[in-house]
N, C-alpha and C positions, 0 to 999 in steps of 0.2 A: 480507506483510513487504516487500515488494516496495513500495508507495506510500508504507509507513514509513520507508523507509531512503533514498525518492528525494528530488528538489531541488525536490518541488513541496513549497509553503508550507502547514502547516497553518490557518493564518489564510483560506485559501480554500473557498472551496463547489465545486469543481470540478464541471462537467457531469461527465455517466455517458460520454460517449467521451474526454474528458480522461482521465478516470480511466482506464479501459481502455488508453489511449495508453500510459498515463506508468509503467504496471504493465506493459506488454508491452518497453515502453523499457527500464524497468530490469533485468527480467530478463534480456535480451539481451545486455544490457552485464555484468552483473555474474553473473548465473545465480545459482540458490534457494540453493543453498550459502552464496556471498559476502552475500547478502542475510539470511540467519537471522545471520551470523557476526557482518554490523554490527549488527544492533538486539540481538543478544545484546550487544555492545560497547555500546551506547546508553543498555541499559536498566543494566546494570554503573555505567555510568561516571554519568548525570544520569536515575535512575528516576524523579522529577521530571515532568521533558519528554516521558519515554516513556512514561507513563502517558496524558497527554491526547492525544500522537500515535497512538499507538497504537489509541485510542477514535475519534478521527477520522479514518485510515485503515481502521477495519474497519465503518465506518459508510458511510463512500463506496463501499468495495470490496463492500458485501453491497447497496446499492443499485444499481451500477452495473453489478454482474455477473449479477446477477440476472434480467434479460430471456437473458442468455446462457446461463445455465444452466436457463433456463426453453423454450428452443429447442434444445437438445439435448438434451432428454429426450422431446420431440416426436416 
């Protein structure tokens, strides 16, 4: 939810450490709470938009994180 809710542009390919970045960024700032609260707002208000954000956030985020969570189970 976290890449969904941030000011990175779905129109991007982002590398896997952007991604990482811009996910660890928003949490910070906003923490997982304010992050479900917006894309719950998102998806309420233009499910439209969330629908294909939401497919291209969880497409970066399961590529990106994936060396990470593939080293912590090491």
């Amino acid at each position: 939810m976290a890449l969904f809710v941030s000011d990175a542009s779905a129109f991007s390919d982002l590398d896997d450490t952007t991604v990482r970045e811009t996910v660890h960024r928003t949490l910070g700032q906003l923490g997982a709470d304010e992050c479900y609260a917006r894309a719950a707002e998102v998806f309420g208000d233009r499910p439209e938009i969330a629908q294909g954000r939401i497919q291209w956030a969880r497409e970066l985020c399961a590529r990106a994180m994936a060396p990470a969570l593939a080293g912590a189970a090491a």
